[in-house]
C-alpha positions in Angstrom: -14.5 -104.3 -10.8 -17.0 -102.1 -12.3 -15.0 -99.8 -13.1 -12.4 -101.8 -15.2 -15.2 -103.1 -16.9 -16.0 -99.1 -17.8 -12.7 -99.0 -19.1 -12.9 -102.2 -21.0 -16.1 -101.3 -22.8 -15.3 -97.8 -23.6 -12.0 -99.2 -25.3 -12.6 -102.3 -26.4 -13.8 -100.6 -30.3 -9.9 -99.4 -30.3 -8.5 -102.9 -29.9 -6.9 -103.9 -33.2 -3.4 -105.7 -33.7 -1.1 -102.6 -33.7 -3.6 -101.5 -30.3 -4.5 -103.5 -27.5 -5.3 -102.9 -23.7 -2.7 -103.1 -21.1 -3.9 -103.8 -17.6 -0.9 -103.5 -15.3 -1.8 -105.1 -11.8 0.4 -103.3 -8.9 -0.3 -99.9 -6.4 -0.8 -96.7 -7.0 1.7 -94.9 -4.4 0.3 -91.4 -4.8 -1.6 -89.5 -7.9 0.3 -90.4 -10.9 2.6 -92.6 -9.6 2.1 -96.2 -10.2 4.3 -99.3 -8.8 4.1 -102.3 -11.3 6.8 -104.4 -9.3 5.1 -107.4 -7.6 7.0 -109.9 -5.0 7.2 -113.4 -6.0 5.1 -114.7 -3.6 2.0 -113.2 -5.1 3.1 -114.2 -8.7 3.8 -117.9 -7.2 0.1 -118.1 -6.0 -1.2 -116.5 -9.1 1.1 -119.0 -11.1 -0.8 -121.6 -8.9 -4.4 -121.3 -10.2 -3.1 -120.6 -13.6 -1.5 -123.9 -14.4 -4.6 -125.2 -16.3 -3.9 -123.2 -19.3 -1.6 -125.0 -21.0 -0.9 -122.6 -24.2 2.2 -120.5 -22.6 5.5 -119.6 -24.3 9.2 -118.5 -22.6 11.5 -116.5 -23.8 14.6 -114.7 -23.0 15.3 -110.5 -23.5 17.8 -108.6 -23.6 15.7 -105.0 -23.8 17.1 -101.6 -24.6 15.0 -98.8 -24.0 15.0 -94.7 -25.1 12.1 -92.6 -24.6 8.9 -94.9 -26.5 11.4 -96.9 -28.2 12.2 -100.6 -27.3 14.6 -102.9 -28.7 14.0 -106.3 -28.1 17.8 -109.2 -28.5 16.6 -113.0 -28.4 19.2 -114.9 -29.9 20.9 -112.2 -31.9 17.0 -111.6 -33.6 16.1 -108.0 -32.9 12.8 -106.9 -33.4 12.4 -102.7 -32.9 8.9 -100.7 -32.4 8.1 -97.5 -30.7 5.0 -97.1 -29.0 2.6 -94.2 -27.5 0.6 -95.4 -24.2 -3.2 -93.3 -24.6 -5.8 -93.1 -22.0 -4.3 -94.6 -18.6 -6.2 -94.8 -16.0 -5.2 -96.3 -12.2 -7.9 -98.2 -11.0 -8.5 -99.5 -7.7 -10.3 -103.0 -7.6 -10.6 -104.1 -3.9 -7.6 -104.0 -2.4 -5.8 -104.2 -6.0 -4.7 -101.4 -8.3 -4.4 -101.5 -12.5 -3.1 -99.2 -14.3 -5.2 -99.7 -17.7 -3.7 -98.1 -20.9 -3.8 -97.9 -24.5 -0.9 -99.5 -25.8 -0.3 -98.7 -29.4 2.5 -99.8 -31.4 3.0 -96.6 -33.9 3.2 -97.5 -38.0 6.1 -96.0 -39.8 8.8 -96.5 -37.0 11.7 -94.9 -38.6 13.2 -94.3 -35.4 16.3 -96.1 -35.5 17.8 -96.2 -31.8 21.5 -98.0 -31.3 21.9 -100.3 -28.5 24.7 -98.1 -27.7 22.6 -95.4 -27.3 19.7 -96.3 -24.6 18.1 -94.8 -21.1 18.0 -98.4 -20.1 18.9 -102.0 -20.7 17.1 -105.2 -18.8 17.3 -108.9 -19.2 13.8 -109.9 -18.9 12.3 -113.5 -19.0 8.6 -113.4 -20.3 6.6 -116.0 -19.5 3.2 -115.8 -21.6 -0.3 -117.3 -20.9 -2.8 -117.5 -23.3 -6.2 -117.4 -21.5 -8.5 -119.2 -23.8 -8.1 -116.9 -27.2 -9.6 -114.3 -24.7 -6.4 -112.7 -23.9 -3.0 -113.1 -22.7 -1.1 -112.8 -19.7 2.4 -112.4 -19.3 4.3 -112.4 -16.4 8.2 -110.5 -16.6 10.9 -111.3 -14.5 13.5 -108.6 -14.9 17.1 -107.8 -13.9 18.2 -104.2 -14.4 21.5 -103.0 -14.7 21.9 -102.6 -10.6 21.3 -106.3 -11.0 18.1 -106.1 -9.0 15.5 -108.3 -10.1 11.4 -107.7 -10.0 8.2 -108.9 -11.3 6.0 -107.7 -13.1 2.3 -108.7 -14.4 0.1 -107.5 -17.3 -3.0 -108.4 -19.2 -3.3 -107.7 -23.0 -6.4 -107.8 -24.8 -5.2 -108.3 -28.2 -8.8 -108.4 -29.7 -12.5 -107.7 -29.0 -14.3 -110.1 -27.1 -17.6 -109.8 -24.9 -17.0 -113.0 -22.8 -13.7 -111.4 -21.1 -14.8 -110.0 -17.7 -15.7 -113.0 -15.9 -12.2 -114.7 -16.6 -9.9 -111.2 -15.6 -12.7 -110.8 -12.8 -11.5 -114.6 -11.6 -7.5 -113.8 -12.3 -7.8 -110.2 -10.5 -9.2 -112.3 -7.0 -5.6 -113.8 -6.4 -4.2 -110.5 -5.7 
């Protein structure tokens, strides 16, 4: 765990609302190459010790993707950014890995992408936890076009706060 707190407090100054830090829990396969896909079984236990957190929101995507653009469909409201991921880092926290990024959601986005023109397209269901104003969790459940569906988890700190390794320390345990 020390070293995602490392990473934390070197890049917690950076956090801001168009940056925040992602902390992807899944396994590293080989240098480089990171697997954020997690069975339900884990997600179900995590889901478990997370019901006492009652500020959570769901929603339904339909997500086109090309290069660091995403387009975001939720009931015919579509919402565009692109983004540039600085910084990542996979971790390995007991027997758990993160990959940790900067995720930052560029200003001026005048790159217009059609839906008819994408590398992908999912149907996601984002679940989101709010973990006491600290941070937030959100938990994906996504379909691709193959029709295959996986899960996947992240942790966005949204905003500087010194009282946040305790609670990630407590959620990164279940895995």
């Amino acid at each position: 765990m020390d070293k995602l707190e490392q990473y934390i407090e070197n890049n917690i100054s950076l956090v801001n609302k168009n940056k925040q830090i992602n902390i992807i829990i899944g396994e590293k396969l080989c240098d480089g190459i990171f697997n954020a896909k997690l069975t339900k079984t884990k997600l179900e236990e995590f889901i478990k010790h997370t019901n006492k957190y009652k500020d959570t929101t769901f929603k339904f995507f339909k997500v086109y993707k090309k290069n660091n653009s995403i387009i975001k469909v939720n009931n015919n409201i579509q919402t565009q950014h692109s983004y540039r991921l600085d910084n990542h880092d996979i971790l390995n926290i007991g027997s758990t890995h993160v990959l940790c990024g900067i995720y930052t959601i560029l200003d001026n986005d005048d790159s217009i992408i059609s839906i008819y023109n994408y590398d992908s397209i999912q149907d996601i269901e984002v679940y989101t936890i709010n973990i006491d104003n600290l941070f937030i969790v959100e938990i994906e459940n996504t379909y691709n076009s193959e029709n295959k569906e996986y899960f996947k988890l992240t942790i966005i700190i949204k905003k500087p706060n010194k009282h946040l390794f305790n609670t990630i320390r407590e959620m990164l345990i279940l895995f």
